[in-house]
C-alpha positions in Angstrom: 60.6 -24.4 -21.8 62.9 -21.9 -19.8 66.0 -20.9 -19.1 67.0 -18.9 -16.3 69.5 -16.4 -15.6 68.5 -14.6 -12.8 65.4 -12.0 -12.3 65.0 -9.5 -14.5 62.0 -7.0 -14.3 61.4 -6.3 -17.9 59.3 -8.6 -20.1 58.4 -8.8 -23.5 56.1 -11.5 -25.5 57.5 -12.0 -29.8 54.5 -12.5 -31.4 55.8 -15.4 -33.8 53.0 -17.8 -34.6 51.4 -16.1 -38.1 51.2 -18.1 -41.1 54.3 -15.5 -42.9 51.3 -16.1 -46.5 53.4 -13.1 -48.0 56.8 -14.6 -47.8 56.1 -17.8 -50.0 57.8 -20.1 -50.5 59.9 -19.6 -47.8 56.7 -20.2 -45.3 55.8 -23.2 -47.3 58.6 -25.0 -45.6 59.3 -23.1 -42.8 58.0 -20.5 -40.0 58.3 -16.5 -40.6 60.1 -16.4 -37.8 63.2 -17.9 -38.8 63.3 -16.0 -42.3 67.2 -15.2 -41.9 68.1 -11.5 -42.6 71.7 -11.5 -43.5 72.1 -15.3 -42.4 70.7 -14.4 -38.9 66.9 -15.7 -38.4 64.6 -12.6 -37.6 63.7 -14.2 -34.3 67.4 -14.2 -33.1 67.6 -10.5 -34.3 64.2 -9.4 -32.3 65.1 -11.7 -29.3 68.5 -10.1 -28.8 67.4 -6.3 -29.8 65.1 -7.1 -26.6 68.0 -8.3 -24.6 70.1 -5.3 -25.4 67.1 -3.2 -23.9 66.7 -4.5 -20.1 64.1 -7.3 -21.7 65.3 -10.4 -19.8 62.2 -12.5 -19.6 60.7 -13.0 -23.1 58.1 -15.3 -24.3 57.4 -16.9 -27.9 54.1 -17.8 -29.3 54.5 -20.6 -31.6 52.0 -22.2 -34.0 53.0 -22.3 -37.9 55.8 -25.3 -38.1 55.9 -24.6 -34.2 58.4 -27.7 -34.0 61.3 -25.6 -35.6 61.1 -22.8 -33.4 61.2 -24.9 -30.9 64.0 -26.7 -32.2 65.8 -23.4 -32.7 65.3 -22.1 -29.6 67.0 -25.0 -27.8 69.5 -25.1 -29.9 71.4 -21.9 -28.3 71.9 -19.7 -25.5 70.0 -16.4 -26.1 70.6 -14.9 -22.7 67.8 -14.7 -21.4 64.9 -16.4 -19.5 62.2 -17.7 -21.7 58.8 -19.5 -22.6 57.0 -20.8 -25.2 53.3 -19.8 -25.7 52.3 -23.2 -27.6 49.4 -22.2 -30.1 49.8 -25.4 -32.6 46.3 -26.9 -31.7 44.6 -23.3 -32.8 45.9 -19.8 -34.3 44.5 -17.1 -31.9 45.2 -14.3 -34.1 46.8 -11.2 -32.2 44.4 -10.9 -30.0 43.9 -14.2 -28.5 47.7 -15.2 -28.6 48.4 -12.3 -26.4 45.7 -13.0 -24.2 47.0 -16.8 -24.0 51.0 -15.9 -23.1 49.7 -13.3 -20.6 49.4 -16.4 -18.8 52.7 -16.9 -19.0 53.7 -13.3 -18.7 51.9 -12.6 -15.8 51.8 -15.8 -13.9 55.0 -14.6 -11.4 54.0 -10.8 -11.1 51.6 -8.2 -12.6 53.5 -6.0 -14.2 53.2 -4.4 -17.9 55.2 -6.2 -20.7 56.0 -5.5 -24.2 54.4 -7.2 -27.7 57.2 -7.0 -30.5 56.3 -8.4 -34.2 58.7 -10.8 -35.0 58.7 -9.5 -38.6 60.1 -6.0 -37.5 63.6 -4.0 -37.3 64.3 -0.9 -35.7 65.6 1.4 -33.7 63.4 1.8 -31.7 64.2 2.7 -27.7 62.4 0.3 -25.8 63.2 0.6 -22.4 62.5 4.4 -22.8 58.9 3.4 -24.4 57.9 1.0 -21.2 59.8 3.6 -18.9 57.2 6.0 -20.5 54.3 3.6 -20.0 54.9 3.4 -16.5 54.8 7.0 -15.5 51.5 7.5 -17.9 49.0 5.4 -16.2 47.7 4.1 -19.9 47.0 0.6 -19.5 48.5 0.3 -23.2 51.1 2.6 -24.9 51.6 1.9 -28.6 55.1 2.9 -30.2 54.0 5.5 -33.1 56.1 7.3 -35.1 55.8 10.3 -38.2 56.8 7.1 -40.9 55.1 6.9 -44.1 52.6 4.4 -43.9 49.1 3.8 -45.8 47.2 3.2 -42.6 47.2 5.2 -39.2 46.1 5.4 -35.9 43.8 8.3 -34.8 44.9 10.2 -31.5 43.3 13.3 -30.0 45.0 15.7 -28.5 45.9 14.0 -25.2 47.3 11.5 -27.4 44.9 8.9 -26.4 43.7 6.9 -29.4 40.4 6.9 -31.2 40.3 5.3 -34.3 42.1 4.1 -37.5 42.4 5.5 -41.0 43.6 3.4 -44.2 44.4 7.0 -46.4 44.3 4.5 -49.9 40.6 3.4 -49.2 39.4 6.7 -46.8 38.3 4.0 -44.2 37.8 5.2 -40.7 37.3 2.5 -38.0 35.7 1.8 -35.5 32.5 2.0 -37.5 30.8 5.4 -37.5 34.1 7.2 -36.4 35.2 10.5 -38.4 38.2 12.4 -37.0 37.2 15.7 -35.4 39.3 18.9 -34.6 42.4 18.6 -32.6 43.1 14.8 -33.5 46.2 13.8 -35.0 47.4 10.5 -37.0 50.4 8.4 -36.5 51.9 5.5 -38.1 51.7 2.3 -35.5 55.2 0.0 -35.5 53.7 -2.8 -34.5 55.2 -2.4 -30.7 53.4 -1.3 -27.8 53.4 -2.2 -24.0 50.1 -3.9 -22.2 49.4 -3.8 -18.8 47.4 -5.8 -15.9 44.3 -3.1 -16.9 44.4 -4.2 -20.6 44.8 -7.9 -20.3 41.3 -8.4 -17.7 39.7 -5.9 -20.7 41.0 -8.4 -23.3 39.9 -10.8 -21.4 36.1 -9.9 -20.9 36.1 -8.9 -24.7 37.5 -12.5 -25.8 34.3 -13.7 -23.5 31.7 -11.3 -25.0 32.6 -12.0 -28.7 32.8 -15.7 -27.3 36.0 -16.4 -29.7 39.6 -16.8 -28.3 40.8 -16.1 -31.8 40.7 -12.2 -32.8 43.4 -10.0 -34.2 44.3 -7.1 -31.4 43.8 -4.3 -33.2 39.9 -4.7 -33.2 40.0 -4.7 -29.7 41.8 -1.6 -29.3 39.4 0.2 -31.8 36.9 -1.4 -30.0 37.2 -1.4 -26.4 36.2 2.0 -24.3 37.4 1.3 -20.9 40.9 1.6 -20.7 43.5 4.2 -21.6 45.1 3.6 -24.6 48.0 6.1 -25.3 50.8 6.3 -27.6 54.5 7.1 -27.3 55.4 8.9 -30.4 58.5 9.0 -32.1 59.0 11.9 -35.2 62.0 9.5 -36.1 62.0 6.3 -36.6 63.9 3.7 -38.5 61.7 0.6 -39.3 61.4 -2.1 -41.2 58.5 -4.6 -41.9 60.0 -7.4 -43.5 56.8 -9.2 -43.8 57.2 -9.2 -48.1 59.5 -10.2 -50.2 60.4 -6.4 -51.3 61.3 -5.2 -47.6 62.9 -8.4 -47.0 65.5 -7.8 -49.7 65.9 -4.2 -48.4 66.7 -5.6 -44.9 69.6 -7.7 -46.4 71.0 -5.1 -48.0 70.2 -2.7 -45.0 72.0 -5.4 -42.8 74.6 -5.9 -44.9 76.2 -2.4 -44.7 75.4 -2.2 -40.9 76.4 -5.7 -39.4 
């Protein structure tokens, strides 16, 4: 499925295809993605926050009542070109539905694109984040920021990233892994740029664990041989509306800014 308005550089993939278990019994019925904030489904509000940011090629993974974002998407103009990564046959997690829209993605040129969560608003700048992954040679730059959050990423002082902390249990990951002097932790937004170097990395771990289902973050905590940097943010204004409590604080968020 596409629609084309002419080449744009900039691309972007919405990871929409989870299973939304946290926003019953909305999900029960219907896909995550099209939870409405303030009447407008969350996939409309990601697709066109992309749109306003050079992001003129975007890509959908589809899986949990796949149909209706389908239906949706044809149902309007958004703007911009765009695919659908079709994932009904098999959930591939993160991991493995990045892996499979890269296919997509990549199929015309090479170049980096973004990975937005379809479950997230903010403010985020994201031309200035890819603009940023460009210039750093990373082969993935994750958008980090000084939020609260119960779980963060472990950077050292090169900001390139190391491992993961959940502060309520005192987990570190990968296993074995204890900060050491210098490091640093960030909160992660669930928005980050991949390049050519991290998809043929994700691909040869997919083919050693011999799974195309696995959620990305173990592969970043687990891979060694590519850059992975972030792009950090002291300010940021974000919200996961992945619950019912942060859903209701989006509508009333939306409410006074709309």
């Amino acid at each position: 499925m596409e629609s084309k308005i002419g080449e744009i550089r900039m691309k972007a993939m919405i990871l929409a295809a989870g299973l939304g278990t946290r926003l019953k019994p909305w999900t029960l019925e219907h896909p995550k993605a099209l939870v409405p904030v303030q009447n407008v489904p969350m996939l409309e509000r990601v697709m066109k926050k992309l749109k306003d940011e050079g992001f003129g090629k975007q890509t959908v993974n589809i899986h949990h009542f796949g149909e209706q974002i389908m239906d949706f998407l044809s149902s309007r103009d958004f703007g911009v070109v765009y695919n659908v990564s079709d994932e009904r046959e098999r959930l591939l997690d993160t991991g493995g539905g990045i892996l499979k829209a890269s296919e997509i993605l990549m199929r015309e040129d090479k170049e980096p694109f973004l990975v937005h969560n379809v479950d997230i608003l903010s403010d985020a700048p994201l031309r200035s984040l890819y603009e940023h992954h460009c210039e750093s040679g990373n082969d993935v730059t994750l958008l980090t920021s000084g939020r609260d959050s119960s779980r963060k990423l472990v950077f050292d002082g090169d900001g390139i990233l190391r491992g993961w902390h959940n502060l309520a249990s005192g987990e570190f990951r990968p296993e074995g892994f204890s900060p050491e002097e210098g490091m640093h932790e960030s909160s992660f937004s669930g928005i980050y740029i991949i390049g050519e170097g991290g998809i043929e990395e994700m691909r040869a771990y997919a083919c050693k664990k011999g799974d195309k289902a696995f959620p990305v973050m173990d592969f970043l905590l687990d891979t060694k041989e590519i850059k992975i940097g972030e792009y950090f943010l002291p300010r940021l204004n974000l919200i996961d509306i992945g619950k019912p409590s942060t859903l209701e604080q989006a509508n009333y968020l939306m409410q006074i800014n709309d």
